[in-house]
N, CA, C and O atoms as CSV, one atom per row, in Angstrom:
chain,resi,resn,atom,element,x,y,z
A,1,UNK,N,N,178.516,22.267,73.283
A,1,UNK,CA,C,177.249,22.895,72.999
A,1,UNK,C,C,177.125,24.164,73.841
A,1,UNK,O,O,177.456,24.310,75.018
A,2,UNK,N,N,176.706,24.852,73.194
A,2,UNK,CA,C,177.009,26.252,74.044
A,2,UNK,C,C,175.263,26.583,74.986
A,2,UNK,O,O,174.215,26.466,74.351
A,3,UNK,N,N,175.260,26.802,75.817
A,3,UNK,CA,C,174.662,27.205,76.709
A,3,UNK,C,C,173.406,28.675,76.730
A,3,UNK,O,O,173.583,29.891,76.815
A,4,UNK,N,N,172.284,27.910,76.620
A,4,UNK,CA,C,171.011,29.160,76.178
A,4,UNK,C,C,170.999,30.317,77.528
A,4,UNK,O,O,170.709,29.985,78.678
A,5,UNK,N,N,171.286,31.382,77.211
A,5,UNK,CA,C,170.983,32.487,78.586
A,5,UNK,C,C,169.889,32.578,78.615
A,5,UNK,O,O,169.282,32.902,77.594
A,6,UNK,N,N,169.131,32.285,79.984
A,6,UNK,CA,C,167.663,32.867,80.162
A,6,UNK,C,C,167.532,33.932,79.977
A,6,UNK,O,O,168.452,34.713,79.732
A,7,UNK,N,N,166.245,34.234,80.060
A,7,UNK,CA,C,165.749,35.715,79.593
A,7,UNK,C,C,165.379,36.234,81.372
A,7,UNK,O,O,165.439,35.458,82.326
A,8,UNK,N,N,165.000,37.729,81.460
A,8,UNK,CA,C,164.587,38.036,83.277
A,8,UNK,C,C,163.386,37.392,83.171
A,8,UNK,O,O,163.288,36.807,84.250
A,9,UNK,N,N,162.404,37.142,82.517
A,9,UNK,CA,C,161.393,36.232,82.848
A,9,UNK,C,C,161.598,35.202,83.087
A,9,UNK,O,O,160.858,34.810,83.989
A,10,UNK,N,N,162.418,34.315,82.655
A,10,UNK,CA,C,162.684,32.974,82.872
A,10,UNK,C,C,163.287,32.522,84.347
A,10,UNK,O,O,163.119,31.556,85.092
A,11,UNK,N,N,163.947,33.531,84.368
A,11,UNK,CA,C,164.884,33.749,85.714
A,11,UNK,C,C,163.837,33.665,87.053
A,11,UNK,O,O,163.862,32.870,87.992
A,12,UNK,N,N,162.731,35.010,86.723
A,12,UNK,CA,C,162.220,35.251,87.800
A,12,UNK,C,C,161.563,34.266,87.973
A,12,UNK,O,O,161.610,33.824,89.121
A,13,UNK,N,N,160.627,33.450,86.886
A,13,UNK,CA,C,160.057,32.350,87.185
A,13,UNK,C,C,160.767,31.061,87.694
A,13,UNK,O,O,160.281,30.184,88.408
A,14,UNK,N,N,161.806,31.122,87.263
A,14,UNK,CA,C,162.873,30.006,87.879
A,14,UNK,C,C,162.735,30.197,89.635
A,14,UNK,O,O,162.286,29.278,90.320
A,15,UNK,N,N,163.069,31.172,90.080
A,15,UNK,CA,C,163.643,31.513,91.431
A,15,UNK,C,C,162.296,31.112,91.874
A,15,UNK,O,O,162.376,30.145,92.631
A,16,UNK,N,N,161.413,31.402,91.728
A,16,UNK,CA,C,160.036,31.059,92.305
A,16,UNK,C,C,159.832,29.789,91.937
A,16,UNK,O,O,159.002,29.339,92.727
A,17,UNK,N,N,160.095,29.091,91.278
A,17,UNK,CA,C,159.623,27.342,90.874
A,17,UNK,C,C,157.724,27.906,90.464
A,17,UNK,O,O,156.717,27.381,90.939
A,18,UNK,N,N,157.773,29.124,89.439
A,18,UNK,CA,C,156.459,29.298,88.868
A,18,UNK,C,C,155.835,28.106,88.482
A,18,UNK,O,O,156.669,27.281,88.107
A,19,UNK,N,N,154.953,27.802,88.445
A,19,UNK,CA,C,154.620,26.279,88.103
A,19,UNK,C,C,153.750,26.769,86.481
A,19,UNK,O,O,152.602,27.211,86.540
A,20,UNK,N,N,154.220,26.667,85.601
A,20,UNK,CA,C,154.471,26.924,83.619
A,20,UNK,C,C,152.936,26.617,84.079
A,20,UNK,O,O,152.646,25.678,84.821
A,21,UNK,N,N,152.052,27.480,83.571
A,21,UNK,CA,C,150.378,27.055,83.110
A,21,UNK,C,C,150.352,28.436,81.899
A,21,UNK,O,O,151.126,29.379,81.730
A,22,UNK,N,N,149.021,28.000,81.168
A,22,UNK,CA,C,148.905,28.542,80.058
A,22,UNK,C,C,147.989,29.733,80.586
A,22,UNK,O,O,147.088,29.764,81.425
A,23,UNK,N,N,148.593,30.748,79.732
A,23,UNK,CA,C,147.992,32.547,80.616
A,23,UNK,C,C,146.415,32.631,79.928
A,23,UNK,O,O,145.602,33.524,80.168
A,24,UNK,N,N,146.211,31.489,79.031
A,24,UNK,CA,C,144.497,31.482,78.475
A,24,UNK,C,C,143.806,30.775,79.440
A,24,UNK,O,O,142.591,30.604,79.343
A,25,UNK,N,N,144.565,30.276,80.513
A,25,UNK,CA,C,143.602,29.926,81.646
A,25,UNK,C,C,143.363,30.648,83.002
A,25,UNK,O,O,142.888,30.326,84.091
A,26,UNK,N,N,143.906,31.773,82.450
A,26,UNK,CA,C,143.708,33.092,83.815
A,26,UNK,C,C,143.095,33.926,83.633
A,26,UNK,O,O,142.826,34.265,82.480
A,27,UNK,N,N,142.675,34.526,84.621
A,27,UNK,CA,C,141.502,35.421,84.380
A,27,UNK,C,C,142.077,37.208,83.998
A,27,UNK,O,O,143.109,37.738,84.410
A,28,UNK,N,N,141.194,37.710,83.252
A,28,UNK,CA,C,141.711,38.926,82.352
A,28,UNK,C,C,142.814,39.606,83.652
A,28,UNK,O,O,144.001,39.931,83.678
A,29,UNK,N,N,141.706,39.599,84.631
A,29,UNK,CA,C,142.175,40.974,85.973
A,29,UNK,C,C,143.962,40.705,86.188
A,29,UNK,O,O,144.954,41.431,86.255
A,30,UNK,N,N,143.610,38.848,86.262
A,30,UNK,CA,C,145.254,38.554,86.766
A,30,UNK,C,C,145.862,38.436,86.137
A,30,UNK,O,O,146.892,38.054,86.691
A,31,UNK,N,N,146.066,38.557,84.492
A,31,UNK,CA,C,147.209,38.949,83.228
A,31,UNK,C,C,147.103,40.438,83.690
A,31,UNK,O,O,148.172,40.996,83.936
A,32,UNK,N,N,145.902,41.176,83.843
A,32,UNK,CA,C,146.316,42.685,84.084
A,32,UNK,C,C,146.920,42.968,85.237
A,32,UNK,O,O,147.584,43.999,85.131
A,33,UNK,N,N,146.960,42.537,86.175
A,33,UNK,CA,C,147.935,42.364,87.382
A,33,UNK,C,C,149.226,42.677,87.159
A,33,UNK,O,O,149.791,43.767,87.248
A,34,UNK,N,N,149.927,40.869,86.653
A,34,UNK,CA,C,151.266,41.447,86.149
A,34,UNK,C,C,151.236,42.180,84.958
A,34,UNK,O,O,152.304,42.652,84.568
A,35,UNK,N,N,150.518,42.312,84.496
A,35,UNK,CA,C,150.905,43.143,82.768
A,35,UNK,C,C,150.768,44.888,83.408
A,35,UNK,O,O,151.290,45.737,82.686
A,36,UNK,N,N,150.111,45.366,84.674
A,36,UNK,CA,C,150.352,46.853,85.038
A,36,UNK,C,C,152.228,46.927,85.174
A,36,UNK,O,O,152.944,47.658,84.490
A,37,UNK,N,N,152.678,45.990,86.206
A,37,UNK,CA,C,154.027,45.636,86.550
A,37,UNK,C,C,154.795,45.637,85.441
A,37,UNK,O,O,155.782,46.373,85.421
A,38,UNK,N,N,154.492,44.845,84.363
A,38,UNK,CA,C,155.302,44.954,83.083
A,38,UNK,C,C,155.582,46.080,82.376
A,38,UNK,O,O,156.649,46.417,81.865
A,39,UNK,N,N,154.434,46.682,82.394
A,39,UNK,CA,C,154.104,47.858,81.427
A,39,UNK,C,C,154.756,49.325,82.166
A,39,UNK,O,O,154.963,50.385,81.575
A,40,UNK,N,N,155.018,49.011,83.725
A,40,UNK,CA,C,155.201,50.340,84.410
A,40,UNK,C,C,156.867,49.776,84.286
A,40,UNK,O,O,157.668,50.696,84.453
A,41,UNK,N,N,157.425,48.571,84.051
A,41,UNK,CA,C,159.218,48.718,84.352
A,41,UNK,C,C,159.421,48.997,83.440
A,41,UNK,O,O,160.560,49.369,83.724
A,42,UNK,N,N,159.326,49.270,82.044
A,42,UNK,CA,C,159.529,49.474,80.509
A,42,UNK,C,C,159.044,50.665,80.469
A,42,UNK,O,O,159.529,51.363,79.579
A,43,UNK,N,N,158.094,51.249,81.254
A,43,UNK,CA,C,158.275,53.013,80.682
A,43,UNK,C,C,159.361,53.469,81.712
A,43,UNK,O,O,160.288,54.059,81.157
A,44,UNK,N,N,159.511,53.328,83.316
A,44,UNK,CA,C,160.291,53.553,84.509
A,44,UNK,C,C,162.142,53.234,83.648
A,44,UNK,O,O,163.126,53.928,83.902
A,45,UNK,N,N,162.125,51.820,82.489
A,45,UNK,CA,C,163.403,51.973,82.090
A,45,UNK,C,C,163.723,53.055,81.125
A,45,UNK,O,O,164.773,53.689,81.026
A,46,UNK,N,N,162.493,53.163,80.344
A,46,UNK,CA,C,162.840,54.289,79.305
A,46,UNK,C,C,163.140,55.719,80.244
A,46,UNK,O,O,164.031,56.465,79.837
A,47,UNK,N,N,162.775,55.898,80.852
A,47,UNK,CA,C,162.604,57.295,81.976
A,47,UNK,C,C,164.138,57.203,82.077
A,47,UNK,O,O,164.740,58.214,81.715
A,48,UNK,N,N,164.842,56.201,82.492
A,48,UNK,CA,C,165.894,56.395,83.293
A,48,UNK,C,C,167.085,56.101,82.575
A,48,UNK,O,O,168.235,56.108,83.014
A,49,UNK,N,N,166.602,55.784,81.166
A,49,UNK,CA,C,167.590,55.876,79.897
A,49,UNK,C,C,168.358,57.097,79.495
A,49,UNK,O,O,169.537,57.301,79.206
A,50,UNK,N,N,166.989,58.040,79.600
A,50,UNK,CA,C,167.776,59.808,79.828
A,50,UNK,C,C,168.669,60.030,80.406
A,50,UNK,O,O,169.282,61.012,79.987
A,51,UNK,N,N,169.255,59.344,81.602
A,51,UNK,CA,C,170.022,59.408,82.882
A,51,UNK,C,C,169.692,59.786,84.040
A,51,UNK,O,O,168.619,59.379,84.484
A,52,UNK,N,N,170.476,60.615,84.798
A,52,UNK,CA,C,169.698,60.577,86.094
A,52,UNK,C,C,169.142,61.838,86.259
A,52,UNK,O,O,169.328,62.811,85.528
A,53,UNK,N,N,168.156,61.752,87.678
A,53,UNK,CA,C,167.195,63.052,87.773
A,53,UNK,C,C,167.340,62.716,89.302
A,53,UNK,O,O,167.949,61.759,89.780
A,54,UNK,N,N,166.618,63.755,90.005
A,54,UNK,CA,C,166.051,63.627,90.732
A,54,UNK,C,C,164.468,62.481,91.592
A,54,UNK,O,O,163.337,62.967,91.628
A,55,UNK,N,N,164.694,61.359,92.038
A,55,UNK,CA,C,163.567,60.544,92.433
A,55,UNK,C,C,162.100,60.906,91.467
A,55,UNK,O,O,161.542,60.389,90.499
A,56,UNK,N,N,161.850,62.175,92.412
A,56,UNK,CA,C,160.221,62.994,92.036
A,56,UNK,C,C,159.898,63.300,90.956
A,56,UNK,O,O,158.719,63.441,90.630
A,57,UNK,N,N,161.291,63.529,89.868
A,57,UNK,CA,C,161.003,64.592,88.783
A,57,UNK,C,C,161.123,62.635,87.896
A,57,UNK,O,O,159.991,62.399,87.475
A,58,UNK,N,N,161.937,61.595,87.629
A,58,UNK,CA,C,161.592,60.521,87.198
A,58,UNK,C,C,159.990,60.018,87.476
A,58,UNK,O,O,159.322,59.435,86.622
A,59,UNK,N,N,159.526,60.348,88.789
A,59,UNK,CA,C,158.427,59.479,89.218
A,59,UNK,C,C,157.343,60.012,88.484
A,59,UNK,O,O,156.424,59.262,88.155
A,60,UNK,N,N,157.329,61.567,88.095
A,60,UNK,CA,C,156.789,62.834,87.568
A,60,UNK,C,C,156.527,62.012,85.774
A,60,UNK,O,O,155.505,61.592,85.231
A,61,UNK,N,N,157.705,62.064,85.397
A,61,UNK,CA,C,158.014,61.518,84.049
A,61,UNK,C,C,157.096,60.321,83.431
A,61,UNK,O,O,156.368,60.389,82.440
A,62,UNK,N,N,157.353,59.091,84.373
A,62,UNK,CA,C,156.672,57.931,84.232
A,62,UNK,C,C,154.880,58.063,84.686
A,62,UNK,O,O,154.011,57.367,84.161
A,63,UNK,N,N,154.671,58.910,85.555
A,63,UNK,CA,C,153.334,58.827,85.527
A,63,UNK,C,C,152.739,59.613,84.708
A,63,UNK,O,O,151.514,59.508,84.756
A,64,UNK,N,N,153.129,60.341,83.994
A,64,UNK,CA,C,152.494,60.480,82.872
A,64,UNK,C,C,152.386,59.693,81.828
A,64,UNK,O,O,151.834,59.991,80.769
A,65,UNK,N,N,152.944,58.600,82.112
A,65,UNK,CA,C,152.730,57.412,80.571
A,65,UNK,C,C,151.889,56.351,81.534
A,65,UNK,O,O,150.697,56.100,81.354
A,66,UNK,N,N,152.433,55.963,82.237
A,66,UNK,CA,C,151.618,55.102,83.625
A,66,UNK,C,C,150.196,55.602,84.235
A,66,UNK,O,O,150.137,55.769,85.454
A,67,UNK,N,N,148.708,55.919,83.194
A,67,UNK,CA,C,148.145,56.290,83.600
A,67,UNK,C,C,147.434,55.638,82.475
A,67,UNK,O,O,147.935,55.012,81.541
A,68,UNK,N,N,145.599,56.002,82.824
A,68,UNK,CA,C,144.633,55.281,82.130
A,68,UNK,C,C,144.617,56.163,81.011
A,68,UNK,O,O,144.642,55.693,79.874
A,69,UNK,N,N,144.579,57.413,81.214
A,69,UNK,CA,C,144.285,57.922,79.890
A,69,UNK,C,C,145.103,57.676,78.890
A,69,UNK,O,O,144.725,57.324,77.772
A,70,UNK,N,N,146.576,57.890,79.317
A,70,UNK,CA,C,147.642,57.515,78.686
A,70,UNK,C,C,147.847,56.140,77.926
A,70,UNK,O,O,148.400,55.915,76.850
A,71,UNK,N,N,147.260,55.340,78.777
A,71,UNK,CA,C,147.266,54.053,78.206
A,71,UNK,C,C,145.988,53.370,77.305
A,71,UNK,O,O,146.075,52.239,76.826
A,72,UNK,N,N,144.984,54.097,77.178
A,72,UNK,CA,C,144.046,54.210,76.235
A,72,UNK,C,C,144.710,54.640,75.162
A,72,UNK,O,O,144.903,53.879,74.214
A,73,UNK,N,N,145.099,55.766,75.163
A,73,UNK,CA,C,145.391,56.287,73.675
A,73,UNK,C,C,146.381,55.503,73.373
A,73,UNK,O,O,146.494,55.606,72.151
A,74,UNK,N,N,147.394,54.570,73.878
A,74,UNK,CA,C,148.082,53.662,73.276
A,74,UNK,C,C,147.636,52.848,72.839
A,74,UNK,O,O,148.299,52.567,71.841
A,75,UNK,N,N,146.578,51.990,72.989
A,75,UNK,CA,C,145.784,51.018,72.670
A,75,UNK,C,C,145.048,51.228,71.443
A,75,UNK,O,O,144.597,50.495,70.563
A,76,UNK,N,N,145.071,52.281,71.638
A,76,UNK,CA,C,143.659,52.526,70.664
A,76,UNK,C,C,145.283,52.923,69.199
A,76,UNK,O,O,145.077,52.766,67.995
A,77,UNK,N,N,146.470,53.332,69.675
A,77,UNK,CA,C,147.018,53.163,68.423
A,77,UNK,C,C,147.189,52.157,67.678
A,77,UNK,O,O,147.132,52.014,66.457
A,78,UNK,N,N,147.518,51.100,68.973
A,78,UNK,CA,C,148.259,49.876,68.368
A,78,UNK,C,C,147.148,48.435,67.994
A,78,UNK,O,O,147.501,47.391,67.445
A,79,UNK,N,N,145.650,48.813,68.522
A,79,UNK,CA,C,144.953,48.029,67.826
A,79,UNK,C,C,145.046,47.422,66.462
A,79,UNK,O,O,145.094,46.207,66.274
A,80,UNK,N,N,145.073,48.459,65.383
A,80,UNK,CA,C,145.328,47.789,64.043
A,80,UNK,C,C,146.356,46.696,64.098
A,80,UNK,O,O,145.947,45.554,63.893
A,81,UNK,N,N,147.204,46.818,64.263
A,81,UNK,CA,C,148.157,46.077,64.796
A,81,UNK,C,C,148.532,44.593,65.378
A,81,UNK,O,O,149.339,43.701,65.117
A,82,UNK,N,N,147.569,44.821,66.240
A,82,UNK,CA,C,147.267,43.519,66.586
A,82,UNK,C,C,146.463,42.336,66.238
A,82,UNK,O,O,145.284,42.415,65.891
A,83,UNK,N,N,147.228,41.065,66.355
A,83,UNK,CA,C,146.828,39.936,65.589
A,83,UNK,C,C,145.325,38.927,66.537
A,83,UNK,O,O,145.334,38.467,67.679
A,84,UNK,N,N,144.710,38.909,65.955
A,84,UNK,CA,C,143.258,38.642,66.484
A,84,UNK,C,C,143.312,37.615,67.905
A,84,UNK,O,O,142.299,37.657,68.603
A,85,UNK,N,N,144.199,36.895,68.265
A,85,UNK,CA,C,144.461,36.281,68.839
A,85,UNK,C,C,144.947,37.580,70.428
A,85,UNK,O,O,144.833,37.503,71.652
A,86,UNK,N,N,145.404,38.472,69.600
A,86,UNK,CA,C,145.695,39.565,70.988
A,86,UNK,C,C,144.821,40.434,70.665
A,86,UNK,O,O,144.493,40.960,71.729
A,87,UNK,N,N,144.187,40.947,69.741
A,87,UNK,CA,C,142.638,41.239,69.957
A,87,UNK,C,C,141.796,40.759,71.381
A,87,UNK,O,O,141.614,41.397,72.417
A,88,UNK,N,N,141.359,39.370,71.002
A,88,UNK,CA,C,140.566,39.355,71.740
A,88,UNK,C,C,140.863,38.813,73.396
A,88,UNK,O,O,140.079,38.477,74.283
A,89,UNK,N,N,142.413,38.905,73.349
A,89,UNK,CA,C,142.671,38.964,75.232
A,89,UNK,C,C,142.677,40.412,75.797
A,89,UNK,O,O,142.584,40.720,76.986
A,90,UNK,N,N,142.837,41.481,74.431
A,90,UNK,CA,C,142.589,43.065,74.874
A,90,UNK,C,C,140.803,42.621,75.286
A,90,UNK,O,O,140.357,42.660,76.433
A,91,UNK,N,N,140.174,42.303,74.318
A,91,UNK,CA,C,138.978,42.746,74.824
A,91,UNK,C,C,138.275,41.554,76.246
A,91,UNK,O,O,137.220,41.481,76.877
A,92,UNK,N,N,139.441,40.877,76.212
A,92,UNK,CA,C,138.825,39.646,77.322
A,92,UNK,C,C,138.782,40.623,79.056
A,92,UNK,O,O,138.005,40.722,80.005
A,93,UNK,N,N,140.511,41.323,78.538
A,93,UNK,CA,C,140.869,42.320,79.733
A,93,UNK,C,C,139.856,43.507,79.858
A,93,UNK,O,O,139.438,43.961,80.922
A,94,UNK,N,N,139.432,44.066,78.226
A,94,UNK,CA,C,138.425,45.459,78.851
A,94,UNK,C,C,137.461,45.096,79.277
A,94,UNK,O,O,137.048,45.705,80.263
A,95,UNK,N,N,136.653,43.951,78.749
A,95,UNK,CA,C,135.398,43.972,79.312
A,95,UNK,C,C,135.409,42.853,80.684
A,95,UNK,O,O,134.392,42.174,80.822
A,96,UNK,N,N,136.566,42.664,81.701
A,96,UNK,CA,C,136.368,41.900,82.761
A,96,UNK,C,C,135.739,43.503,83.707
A,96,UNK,O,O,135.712,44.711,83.474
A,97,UNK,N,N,135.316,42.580,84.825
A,97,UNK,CA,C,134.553,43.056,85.797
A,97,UNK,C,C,135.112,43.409,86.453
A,97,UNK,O,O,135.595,42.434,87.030
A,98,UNK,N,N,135.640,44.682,87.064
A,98,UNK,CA,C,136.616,45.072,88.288
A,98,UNK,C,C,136.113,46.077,89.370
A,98,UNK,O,O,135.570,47.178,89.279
A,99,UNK,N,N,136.435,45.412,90.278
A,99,UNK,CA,C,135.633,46.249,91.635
A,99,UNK,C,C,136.024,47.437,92.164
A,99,UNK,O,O,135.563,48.036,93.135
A,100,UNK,N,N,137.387,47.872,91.055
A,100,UNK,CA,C,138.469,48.883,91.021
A,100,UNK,C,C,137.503,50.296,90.561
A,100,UNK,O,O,136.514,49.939,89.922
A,101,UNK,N,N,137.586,51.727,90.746
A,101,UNK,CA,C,137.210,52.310,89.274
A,101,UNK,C,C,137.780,53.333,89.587
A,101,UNK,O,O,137.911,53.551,90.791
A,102,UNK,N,N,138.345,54.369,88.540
A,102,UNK,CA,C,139.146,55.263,87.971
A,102,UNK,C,C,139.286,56.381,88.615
A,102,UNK,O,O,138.369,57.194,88.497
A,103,UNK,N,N,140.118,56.630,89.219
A,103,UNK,CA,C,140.690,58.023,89.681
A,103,UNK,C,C,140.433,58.788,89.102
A,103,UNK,O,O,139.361,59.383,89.219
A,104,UNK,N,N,141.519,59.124,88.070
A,104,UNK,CA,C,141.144,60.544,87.233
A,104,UNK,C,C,141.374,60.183,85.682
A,104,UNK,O,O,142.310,60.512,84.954
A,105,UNK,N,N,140.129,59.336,85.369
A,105,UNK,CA,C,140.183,58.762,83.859
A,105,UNK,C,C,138.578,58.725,84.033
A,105,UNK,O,O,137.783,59.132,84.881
A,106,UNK,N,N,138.512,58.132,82.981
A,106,UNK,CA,C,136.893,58.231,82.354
A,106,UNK,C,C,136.912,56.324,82.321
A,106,UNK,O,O,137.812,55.576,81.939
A,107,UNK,N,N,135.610,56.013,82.856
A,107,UNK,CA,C,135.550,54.547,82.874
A,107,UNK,C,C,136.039,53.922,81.202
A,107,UNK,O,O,136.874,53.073,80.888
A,108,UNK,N,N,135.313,54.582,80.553
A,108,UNK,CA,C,136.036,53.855,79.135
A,108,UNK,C,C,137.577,53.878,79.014
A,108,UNK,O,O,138.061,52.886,78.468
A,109,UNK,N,N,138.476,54.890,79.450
A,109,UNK,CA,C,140.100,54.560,79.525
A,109,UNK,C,C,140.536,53.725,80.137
A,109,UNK,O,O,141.528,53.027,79.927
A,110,UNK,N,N,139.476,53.735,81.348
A,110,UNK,CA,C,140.003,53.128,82.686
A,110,UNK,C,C,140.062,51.587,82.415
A,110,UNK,O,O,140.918,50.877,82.943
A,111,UNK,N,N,138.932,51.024,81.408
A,111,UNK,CA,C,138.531,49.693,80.906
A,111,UNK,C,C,140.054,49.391,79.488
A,111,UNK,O,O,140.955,48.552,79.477
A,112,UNK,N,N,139.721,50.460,78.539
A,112,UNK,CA,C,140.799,50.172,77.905
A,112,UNK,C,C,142.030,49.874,78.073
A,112,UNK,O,O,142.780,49.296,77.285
A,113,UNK,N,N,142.411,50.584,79.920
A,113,UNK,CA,C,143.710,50.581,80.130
A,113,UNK,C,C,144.150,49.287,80.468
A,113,UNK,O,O,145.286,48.841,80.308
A,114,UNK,N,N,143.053,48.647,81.004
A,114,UNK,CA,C,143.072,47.190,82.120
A,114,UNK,C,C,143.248,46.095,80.834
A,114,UNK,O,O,144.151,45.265,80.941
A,115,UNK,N,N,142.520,46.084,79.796
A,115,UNK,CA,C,142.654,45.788,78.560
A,115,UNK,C,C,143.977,45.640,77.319
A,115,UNK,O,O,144.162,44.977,76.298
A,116,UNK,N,N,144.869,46.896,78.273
A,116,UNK,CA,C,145.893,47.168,77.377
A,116,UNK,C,C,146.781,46.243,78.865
A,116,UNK,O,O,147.853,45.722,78.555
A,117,UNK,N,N,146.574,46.170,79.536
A,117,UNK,CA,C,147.197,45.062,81.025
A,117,UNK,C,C,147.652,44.230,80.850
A,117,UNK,O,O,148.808,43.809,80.876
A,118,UNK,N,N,145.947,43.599,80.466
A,118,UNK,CA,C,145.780,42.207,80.372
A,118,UNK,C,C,146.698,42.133,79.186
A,118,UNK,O,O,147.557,41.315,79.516
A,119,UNK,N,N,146.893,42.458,78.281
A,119,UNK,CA,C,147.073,41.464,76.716
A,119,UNK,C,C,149.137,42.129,77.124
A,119,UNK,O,O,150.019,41.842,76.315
A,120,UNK,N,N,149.309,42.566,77.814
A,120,UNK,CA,C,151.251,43.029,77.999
A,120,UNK,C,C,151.327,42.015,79.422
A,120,UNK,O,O,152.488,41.964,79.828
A,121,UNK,N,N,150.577,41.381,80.080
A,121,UNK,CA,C,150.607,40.563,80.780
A,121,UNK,C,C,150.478,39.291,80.302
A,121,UNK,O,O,151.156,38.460,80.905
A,122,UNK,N,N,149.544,38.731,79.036
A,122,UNK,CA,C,149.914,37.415,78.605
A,122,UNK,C,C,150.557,37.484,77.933
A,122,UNK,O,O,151.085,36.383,77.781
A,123,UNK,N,N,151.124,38.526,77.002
A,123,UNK,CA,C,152.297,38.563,76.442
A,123,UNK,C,C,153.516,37.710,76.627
A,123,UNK,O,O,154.147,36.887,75.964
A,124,UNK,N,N,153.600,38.505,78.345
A,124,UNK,CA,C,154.843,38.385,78.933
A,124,UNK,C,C,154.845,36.932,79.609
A,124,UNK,O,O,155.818,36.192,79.756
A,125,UNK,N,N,153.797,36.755,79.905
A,125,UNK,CA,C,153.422,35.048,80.521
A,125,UNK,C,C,153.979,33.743,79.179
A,125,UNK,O,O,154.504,32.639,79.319
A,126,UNK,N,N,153.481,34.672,77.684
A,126,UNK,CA,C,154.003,33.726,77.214
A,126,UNK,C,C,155.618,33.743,76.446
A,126,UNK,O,O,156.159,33.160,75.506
A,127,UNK,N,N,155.850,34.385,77.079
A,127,UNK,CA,C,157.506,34.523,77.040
A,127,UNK,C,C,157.378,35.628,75.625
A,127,UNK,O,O,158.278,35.390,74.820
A,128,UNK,N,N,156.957,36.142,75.427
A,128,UNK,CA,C,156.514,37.080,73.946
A,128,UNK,C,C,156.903,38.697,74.500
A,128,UNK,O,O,156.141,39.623,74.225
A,129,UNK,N,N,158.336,38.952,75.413
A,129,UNK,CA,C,158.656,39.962,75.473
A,129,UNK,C,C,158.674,41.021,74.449
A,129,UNK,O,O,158.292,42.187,74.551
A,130,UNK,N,N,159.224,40.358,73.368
A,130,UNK,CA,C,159.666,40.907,72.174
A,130,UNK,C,C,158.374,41.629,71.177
A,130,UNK,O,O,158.514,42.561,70.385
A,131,UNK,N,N,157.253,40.965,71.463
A,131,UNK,CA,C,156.424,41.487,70.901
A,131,UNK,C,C,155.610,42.532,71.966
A,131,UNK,O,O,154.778,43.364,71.604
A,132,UNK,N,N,155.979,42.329,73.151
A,132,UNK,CA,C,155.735,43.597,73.700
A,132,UNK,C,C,156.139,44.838,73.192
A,132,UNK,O,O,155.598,45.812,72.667
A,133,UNK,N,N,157.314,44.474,73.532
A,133,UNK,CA,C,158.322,46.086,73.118
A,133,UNK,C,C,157.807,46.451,71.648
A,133,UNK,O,O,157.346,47.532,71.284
A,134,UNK,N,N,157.998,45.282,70.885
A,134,UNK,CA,C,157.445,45.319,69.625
A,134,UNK,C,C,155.830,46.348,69.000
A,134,UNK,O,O,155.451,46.751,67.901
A,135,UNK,N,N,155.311,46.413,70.369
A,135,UNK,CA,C,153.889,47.391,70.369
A,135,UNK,C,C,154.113,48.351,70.838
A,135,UNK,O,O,153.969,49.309,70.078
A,136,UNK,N,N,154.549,48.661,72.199
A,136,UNK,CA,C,154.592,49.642,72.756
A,136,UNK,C,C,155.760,50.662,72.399
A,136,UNK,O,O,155.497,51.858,72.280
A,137,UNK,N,N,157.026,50.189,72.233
A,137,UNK,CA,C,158.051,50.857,72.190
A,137,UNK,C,C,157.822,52.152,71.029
A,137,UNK,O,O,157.877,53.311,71.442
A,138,UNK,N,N,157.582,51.891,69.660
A,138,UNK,CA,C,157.753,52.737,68.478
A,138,UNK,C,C,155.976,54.188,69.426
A,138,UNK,O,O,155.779,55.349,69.067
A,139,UNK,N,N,155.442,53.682,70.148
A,139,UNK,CA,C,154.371,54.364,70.793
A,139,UNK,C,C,154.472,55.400,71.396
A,139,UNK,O,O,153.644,56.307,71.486
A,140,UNK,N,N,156.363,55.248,72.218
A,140,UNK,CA,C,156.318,55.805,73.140
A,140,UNK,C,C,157.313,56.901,72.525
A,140,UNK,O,O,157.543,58.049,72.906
A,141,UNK,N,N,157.838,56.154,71.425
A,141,UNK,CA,C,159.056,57.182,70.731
A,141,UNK,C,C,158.071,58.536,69.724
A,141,UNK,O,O,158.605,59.421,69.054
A,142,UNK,N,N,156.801,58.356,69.873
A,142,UNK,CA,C,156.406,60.059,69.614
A,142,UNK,C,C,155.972,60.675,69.943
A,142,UNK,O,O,155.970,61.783,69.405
């Protein structure tokens, strides 16, 4: 019988002995937690797909997609898109309460962005990499 390869989620949760709970029992902020982390290694890999650069001029690259405004207008593409069930963990994430507020975004991005967090953070909690990339990726290719 041939042998299933974990996925890096599985892995990382392995090494930690994550203890498996369901990401509908966490609160929006802490799917947006890891889902900022998720969402910043998948643009940081696309960055570095180009090849190499200089540190500053990559770090340059990615924060322009790694930002609220930026990540509003993604959201707001890929809404249609999404199946009501990730609907409403986007809106579980925009409308949580955060003691955080926006640098250089407008509170409504800043909410959408945490929103667009949360729902690439339970994504990824529920092993639904694929439908990550599956949203974001074709987003980033225009």
């Amino acid at each position: 019988m041939e042998k299933k390869l974990e996925t890096l989620p599985e892995i990382i949760r392995n090494a930690y002995d994550y203890k498996e709970q369901s990401p509908d029992a966490l609160s929006p902020l802490t799917l947006a937690f890891i889902g900022d982390t998720i969402y910043d290694l998948i643009i940081r890999t696309k960055v570095i797909s180009h090849g190499n650069a200089p540190v500053n001029k990559l770090h340059r690259t990615a924060s322009a997609v790694v930002n609220a405004t930026s990540q509003a207008a993604l959201i707001r593409n890929i809404t249609p898109h999404l199946t009501d069930e990730e609907l409403a963990i986007f809106k579980r994430g925009r409308n949580a309460k955060s003691h955080t507020t926006a640098k250089n975004a407008s509170s409504t991005d800043y909410k959408a962005a945490t929103g667009l967090e949360a729902l690439v953070g339970w994504l990824y909690l529920k092993g639904r990499m694929d439908r990550v990339l599956e949203l974001i990726l074709p987003e980033l290719e225009k």
